[in-house]
C-alpha positions, 0 to 999 in steps of 0.5 A: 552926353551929345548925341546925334539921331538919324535914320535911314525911313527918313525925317518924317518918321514917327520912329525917329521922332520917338527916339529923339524924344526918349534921349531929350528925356534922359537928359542928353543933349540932342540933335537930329539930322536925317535923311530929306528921303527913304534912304532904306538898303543903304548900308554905310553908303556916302552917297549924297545929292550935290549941287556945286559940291554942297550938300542941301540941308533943310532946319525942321522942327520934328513932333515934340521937339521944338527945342531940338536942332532937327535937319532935313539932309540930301544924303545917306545916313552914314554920310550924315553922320561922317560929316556930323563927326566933323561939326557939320550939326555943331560939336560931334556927338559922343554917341549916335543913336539910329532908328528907330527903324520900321522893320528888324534888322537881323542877322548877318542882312545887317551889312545891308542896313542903313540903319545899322550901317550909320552906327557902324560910321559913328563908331570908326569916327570915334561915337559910341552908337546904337541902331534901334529897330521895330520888328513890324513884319511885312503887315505894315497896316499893324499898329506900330509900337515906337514907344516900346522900342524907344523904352527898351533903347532908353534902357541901354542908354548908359550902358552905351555912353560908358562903352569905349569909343567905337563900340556899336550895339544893334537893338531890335524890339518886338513890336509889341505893348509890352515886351520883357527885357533884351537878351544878347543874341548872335547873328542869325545866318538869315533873318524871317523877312528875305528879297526875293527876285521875281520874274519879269519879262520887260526887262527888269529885275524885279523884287519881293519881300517874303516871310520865310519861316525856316528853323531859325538856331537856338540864340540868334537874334532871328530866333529870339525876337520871333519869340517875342524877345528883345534883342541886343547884339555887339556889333565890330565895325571895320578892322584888320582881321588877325586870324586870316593868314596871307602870305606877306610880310608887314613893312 
C-alpha cells in the first residue's frame, strides 16, 4: 500500500512524525506532505499560498524518517491531499492517514476539522483514509502520549486498506500510557472542548476554548473517550441524500 500522511498542526509536529513512523513500520510505502504551518479549523478548505498560480513546496527530512519523502506545503491540508491524488508527491495514495492530531476530534465539530477534513477529500478522490487524533484537553503542558495514538491507529491499519475506496475512519485515543482497545462510537452532538465568544470592546471578536462537562449520551464518541476509551467512528464523506424529499423531477 502507498499512503500519504498529513495533518493540519503542521510539518513540525511530533504527532505527524510518529504517525509516519508507525506506517513505515508496518511496512507501507510513505510519503509525507503537510502543511508549512498550523492550518487547525480548516475543514476541507482548498486554500493555498500562491505565487504566480504555484503553490510553494519545501522537501524536509522529519525525526526518523530519513528514507521518507517529506514536504513542507503552503496549503491546507485538504488542498494537500486533492493535488496528491493527482501525482503532485509521486503515485496517489491508496490510503491517507491524518494526524496524529493535538486534541480530539468529536462529535459532530468534526466538519470543522482540518484533520478530518483532508480524510474525507481522500475519500471523494478515490483513498481510503483514516484521522488519528489525541485527546490532550486543553492542558497542553500534560505529557502527550503519540506513541499510544500511533499503537492503537496501527491497529486498524488493515482493516483501513481492505475498506472499499472512499470509506473514512475518525480514530481518537486517550492520551494515556496505555489504553484498551477502540470501541465504535456515534457522533456526539457536541464534544467536552467547545469556542466560545468573548466580549470585547475594541472591535473584535474574541474566542476561547472551555471544557464543558455536560451529560454527554451513552455510545457517543464524546462520552467514551471521556471514559478513558479509544474511539473509532465511520464517517460519510459528501453524497446525495436519498431521504430528503424535493419536489423535482430528475432529468
Amino acid at each position: 500500500m502507498r499512503v500519504l500522511i498529513t495533518n493540519d498542526d503542521g510539518i513540525d509536529s511530533p504527532g505527524l512524525a510518529a504517525l509516519a513512523r508507525g506506517a513505515v513500520a508496518h511496512g507501507w510505502t510513505t510519503v509525507v506532505a503537510a502543511p508549512a504551518r498550523e492550518s487547525s479549523g480548516t475543514s476541507a478548505g482548498l486554500t493555498a499560498a500562491e505565487d504566480d498560480r504555484h503553490v510553494r513546496v519545501e522537501r524536509r527530512e522529519l525525526p526518523g524518517l530519513a528514507d521518507v519523502p517529506g514536504y513542507a506545503v503552503s496549503a491546507h491540508p485538504a488542498f494537500i491531499v486533492l493535488v496528491a491524488s493527482q501525482g503532485a508527491f509521486g503515485d496517489p495514495p491508496d490510503v491517507v492517514l491524518s494526524g496524529v492530531n493535538r486534541g480530539a476530534n468529536v462529535g459532530r465539530a468534526v466538519l470543522h476539522s482540518g484533520t478530518v477534513g483532508a480524510a474525507l477529500t481522500a475519500a471523494i478522490n478515490g483513498a481510503r483514509a483514516m484521522a488519528v487524533s489525541l485527546d490532550v484537553g486543553l492542558e497542553l503542558d500534560l505529557p502527550h502520549h503519540w506513541d499510544t495514538a500511533v499503537t492503537v491507529a496501527s491497529t486498524l491499519f488493515d482493516l483501513v486498506a481492505a475498506l472499499p475506496a472512499g470509506a473514512v475512519l475518525n480514530l481518537n485515543v486517550p492520551n494515556r500510557a496505555e489504553v484498551g482497545e477502540p470501541k465504535r462510537a456515534s457522533l456526539a452532538e457536541f464534544g467536552t472542548v467547545r469556542t466560545r465568544i468573548k466580549d470585547t470592546d475594541d472591535g473584535t471578536i474574541g474566542l476561547a476554548a472551555v471544557l464543558v462537562e455536560d451529560d454527554l449520551e451513552p455510545g457517543t464518541d464524546a462520552a467514551l473517550l471521556a471514559e478513558g476509551r479509544p474511539t473509532v467512528t465511520p464517517l460519510r464523506s459528501v453524497g446525495e441524500d436519498p431521504a430528503v424529499e424535493v419536489p423535482f423531477e430528475s432529468s
